[in-house]
Wavefront OBJ file of the C-alpha trace (Angstrom):
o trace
v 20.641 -68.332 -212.007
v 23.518 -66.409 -212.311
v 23.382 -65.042 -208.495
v 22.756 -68.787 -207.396
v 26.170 -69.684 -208.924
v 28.277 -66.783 -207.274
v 26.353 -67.816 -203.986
v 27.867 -71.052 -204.435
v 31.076 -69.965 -205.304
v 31.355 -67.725 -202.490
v 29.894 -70.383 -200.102
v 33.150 -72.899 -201.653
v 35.773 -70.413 -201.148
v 34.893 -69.647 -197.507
v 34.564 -73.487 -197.398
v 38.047 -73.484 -198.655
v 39.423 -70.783 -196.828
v 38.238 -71.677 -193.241
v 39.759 -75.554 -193.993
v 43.174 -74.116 -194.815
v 43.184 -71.569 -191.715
v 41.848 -74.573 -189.783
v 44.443 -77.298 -190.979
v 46.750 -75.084 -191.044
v 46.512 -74.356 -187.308
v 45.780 -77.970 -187.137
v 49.267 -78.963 -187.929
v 51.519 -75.818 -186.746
v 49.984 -76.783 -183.202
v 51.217 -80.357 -184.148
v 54.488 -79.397 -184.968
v 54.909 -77.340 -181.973
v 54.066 -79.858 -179.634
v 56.594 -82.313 -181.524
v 59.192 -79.623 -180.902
v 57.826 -79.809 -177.281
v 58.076 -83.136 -176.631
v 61.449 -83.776 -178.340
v 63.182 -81.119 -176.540
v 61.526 -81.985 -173.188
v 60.969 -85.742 -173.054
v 60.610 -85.914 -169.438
v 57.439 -84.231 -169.713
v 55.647 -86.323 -171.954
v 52.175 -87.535 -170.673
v 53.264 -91.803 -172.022
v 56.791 -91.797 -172.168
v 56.978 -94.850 -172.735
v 55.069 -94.785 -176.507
v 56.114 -93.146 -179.993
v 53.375 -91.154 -181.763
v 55.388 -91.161 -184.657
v 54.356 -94.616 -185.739
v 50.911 -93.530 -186.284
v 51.403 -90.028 -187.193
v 50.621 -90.340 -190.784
v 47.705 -92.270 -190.306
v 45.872 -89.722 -187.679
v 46.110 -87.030 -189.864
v 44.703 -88.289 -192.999
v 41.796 -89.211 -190.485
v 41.773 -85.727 -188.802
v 41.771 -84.492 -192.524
v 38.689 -86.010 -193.696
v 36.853 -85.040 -190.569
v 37.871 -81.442 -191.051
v 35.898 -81.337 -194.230
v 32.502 -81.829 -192.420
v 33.751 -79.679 -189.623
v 34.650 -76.653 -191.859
v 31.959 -77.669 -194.067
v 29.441 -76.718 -191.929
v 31.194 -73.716 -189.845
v 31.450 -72.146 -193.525
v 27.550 -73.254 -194.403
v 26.528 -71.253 -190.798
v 29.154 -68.426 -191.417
v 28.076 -68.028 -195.721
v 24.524 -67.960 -194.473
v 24.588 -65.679 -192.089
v 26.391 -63.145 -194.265
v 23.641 -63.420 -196.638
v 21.154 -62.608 -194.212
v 19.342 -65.718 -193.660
v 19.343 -65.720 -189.610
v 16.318 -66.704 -187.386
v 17.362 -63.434 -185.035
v 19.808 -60.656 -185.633
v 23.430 -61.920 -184.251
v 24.650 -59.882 -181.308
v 26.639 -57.176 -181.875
v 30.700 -57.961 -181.008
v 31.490 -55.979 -177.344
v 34.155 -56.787 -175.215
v 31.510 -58.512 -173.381
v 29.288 -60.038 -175.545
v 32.388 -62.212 -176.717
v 32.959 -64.076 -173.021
v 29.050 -64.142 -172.770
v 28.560 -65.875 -175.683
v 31.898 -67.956 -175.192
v 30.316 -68.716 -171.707
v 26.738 -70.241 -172.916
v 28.175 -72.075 -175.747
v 30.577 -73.876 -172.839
v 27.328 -74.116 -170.516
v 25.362 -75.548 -173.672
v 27.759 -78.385 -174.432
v 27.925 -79.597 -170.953
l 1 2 3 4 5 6 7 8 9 10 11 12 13 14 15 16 17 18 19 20 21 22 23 24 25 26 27 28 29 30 31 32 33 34 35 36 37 38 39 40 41 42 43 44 45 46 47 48 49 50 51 52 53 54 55 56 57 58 59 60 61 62 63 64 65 66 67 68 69 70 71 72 73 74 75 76 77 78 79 80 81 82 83 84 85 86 87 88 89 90 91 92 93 94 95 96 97 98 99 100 101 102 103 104 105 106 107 108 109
């Protein structure tokens, strides 16, 4: 019972720790492309509207959807390390990375 609860625990603070590096990135990549946009206005795919009206609003939404989406990236990631795979993952080469990178963009088509 004991090794059941510091499963779980180590499944909730990779669950934890991939939603911070994830939201994190989440909104440094949205404050850089504020930055962008502010100090190069003529660039800006609809010049015409404000993003800032909504901001707030879109990221309490993107928030609650990065909960299922880290969720389960940390559920796949937690199991793995505990050995429960249906094959052996393949070892990380400098080309087994673009391979891999490569079906996973051919799969979602």
């Amino acid at each position: 019972m004991l090794a059941l609860l510091a499963s779980f625990t180590n499944f909730i603070l990779l669950w934890l720790l991939t939603y911070a590096l994830v939201f994190g990135s989440y909104l440094a990549f949205g404050a850089a492309f504020t930055w962008w946009s502010q100090r190069h206005p003529e660039r800006k795919i609809q010049p015409r509207r404000d993003g800032l009206k909504r901001r707030n609003k879109e990221i309490r939404a993107s928030a609650r959807s990065l909960i299922v989406t880290c969720g389960c990236f940390a559920g796949g990631l937690h199991l793995q390390l505990m050995g429960y795979t249906l094959f052996d993952p393949f070892a990380l080469t400098w080309w087994s990375a673009p391979l891999m990178f490569g079906a996973s963009v051919i799969a979602s088509l």
